[in-house]
N, C-alpha and C positions, 0 to 999 in steps of 0.2 A: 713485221708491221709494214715494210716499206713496200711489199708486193698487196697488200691490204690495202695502204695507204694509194698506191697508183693506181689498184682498181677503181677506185671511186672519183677520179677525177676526171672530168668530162666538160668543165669550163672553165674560164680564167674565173679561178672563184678563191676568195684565201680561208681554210680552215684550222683549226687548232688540236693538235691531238699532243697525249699524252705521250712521256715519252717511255722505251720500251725496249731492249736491244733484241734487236730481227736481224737475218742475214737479207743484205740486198738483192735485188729481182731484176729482170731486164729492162731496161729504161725505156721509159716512157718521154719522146722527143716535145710533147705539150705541158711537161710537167716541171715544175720545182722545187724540190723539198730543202726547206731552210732549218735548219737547226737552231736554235735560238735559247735565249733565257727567262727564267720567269719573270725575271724585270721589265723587259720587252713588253712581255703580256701585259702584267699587271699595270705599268703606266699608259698603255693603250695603244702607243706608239708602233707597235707591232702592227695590230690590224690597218691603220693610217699606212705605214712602206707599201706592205705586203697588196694592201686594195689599187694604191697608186701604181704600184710595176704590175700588177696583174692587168689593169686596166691599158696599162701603155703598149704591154708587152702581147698580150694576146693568152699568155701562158695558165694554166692553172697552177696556182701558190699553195703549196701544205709546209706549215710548221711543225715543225717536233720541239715541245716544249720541257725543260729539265735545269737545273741549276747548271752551271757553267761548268763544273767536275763532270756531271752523269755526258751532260750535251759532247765535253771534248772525249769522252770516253767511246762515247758511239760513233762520232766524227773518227777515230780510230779503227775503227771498224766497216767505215765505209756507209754508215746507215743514212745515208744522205746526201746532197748537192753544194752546201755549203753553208759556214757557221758563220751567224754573227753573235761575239762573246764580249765579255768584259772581266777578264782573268789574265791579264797580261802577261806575268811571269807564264802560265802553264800553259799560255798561246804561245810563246816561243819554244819551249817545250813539246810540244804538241808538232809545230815545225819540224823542229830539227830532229823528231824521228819520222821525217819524210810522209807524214799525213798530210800536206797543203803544198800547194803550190805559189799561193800569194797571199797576203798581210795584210790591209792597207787601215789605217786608222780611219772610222767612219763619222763619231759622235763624241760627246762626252759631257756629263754633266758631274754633281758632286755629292757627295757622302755626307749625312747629316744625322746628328742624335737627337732622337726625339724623347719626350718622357714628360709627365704628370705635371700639369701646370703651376704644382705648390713645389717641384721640383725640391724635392727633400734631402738630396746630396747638393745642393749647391752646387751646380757647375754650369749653372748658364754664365754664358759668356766665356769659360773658360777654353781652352785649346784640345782637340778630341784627347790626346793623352791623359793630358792634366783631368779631365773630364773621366775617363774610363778610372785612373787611380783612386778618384774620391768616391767612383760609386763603388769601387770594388773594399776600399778601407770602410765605406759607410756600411757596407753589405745592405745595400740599398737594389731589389727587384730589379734582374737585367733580362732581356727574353732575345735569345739570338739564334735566328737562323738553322745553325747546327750542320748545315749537309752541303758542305764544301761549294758553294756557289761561291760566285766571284766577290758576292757579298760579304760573305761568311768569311772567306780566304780575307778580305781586304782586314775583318773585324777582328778578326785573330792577330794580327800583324798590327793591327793597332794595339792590341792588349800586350802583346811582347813587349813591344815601343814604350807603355807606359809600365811595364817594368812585371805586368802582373800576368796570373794564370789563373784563368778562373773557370776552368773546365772542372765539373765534381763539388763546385760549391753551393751550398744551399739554396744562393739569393738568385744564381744564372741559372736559367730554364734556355732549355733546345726545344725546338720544336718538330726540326727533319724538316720543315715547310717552305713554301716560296715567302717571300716576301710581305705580299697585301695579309696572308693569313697568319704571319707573325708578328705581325703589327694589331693586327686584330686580338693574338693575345696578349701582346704588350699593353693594349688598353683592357684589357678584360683585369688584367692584375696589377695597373697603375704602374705599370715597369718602365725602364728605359729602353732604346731598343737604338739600332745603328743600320739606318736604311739609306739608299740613294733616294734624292729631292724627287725623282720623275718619277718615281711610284709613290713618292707621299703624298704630292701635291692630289693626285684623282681623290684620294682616299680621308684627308685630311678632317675632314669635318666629320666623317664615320666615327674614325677614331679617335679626334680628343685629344691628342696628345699632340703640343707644340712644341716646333726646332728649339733646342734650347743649347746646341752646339753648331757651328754652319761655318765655310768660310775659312776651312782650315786649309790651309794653302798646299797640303800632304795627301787629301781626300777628292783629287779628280776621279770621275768612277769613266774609266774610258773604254770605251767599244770598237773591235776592229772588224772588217770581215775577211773570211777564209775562206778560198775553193780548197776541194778539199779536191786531191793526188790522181785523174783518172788512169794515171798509169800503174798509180798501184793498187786502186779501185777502179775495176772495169765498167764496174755498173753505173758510174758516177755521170749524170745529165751535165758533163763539162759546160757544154753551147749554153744552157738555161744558166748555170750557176754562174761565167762570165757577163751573162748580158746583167743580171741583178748588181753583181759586183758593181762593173760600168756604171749602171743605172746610179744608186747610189750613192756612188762616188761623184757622178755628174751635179754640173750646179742647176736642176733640175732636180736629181733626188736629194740634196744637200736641202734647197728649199723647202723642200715638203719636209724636212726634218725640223727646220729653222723657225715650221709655221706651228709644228703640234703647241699647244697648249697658250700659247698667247691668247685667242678670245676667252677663253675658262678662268686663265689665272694671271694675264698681263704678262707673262712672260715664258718663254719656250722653256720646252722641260729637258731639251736638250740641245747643245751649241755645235749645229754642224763643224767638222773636225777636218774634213778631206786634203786642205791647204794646210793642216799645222803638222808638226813633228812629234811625236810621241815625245823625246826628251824631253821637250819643253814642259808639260804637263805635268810627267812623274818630277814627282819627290821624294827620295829616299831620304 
């Protein structure tokens, strides 16, 4: 895919392609390939970076889009310039077997339950654990993710937390899907469902289903970016994958972060992060 993907690019233009594990091609010096998450996408905030450095930078932008498992799995492999994820644990992971050469915390917003406005387990207002054990005691319709996205990873680890395992039960449905389209069946069957705010907020009124858990001080959903190794990836667009890095990290590309979704919804859907410390954030 990646020699696919650099044949067609010919201007600073940003495009979205599926993702796919290809071996890498010979680098194309006007090109960037970002590896990314469906969250990205689906809150929109994707095409907003990607338009903004492509426009600054001169560069043609191509995303590879995949849950944050598939994304670091390719990133492994070299099929790209650099990741922006939100899988913290398996980003460090992903590090220390010598795939990246740099970290740096970019963004971050927060993890929120949503579900059917008669909310029939009771748990609004309650704390996401306390919230996941009553849906899971009510065997009250749950619709999650399924395919190790950062999402997914995070909602699992909350189900641990709250003591339960609900893989194989009747009331939880998987989907395999990104986000927008597992929400979409969480309303199709009045379920509850555990998404980040910056892909709800675009989609909100489609779907029908209000926050009825938020605010958990345990549920920052945080994004970092990664160049990924060109020395132990030869093919890797190092020069392009730094300048993005830069960029974004810049209080310049922090702004453009800081602006998405305020005119739509009064409030950004994501809290540029560049200045803060990841500890501060997680909660274990």
């Amino acid at each position: 895919m990646i020699h696919l993907i650099r044949s067609l690019a010919s201007a600073a233009l940003a495009t979205f392609i599926l993702a796919a594990p290809v071996a890498a091609q010979p680098i194309n010096s006007n090109e960037l390939i970002i590896l990314t998450t469906t969250s990205t996408q689906d809150s929109g905030i994707l095409r907003i970076l990607t338009d903004a450095f492509a426009k600054k930078s001169g560069l043609a932008v191509k995303a590879i889009v995949a849950g944050s498992g598939d994304i670091l799995k390719q990133g492994a492999r070299g099929e790209g310039d650099l990741l922006l994820t939100h899988s913290p644990e398996a980003e460090k992971a992903w590090m220390a077997e010598g795939n990246g050469t740099s970290r740096a915390l970019v963004m971050y917003n927060d993890f929120v339950i949503i579900g059917p406005a008669a909310d029939p387990a009771k748990i609004k207002g309650l704390n996401a654990a306390a919230a996941l054990r009553r849906i899971a005691e009510t065997k009250t319709p749950f619709v999650s993710r399924g395919d190790q996205s950062g999402t997914h990873v995070r909602e699992l680890a909350m189900w641990k937390r709250a003591g339960m395992e609900p893989k194989g039960q009747a009331w939880y449905r998987e989907t395999g899907q990104g986000q927008g389209l597992t929400m979409d069946v969480a309303s199709q069957f009045q379920a509850y469902a555990f998404t980040d705010r910056g892909t709800y907020l675009p989609h909100a009124k489609r779907i029908g289903l209000p926050i009825l858990v938020e605010n958990d001080h345990g549920l920052y959903n945080i994004y970092h970016v990664m160049q990924l190794n060109a020395a132990k990836f030869p093919k890797v667009n190092a020069k392009a994958g730094q300048a993005f890095a830069d960029w974004i990290l810049s209080p310049e590309g922090q702004a453009v972060i800081a602006d998405v979704g305020k005119a739509e919804y009064g409030r950004s859907l994501f809290v540029p992060a560049a200045s803060k410390r990841e500890e501060d954030l997680l909660v274990n």
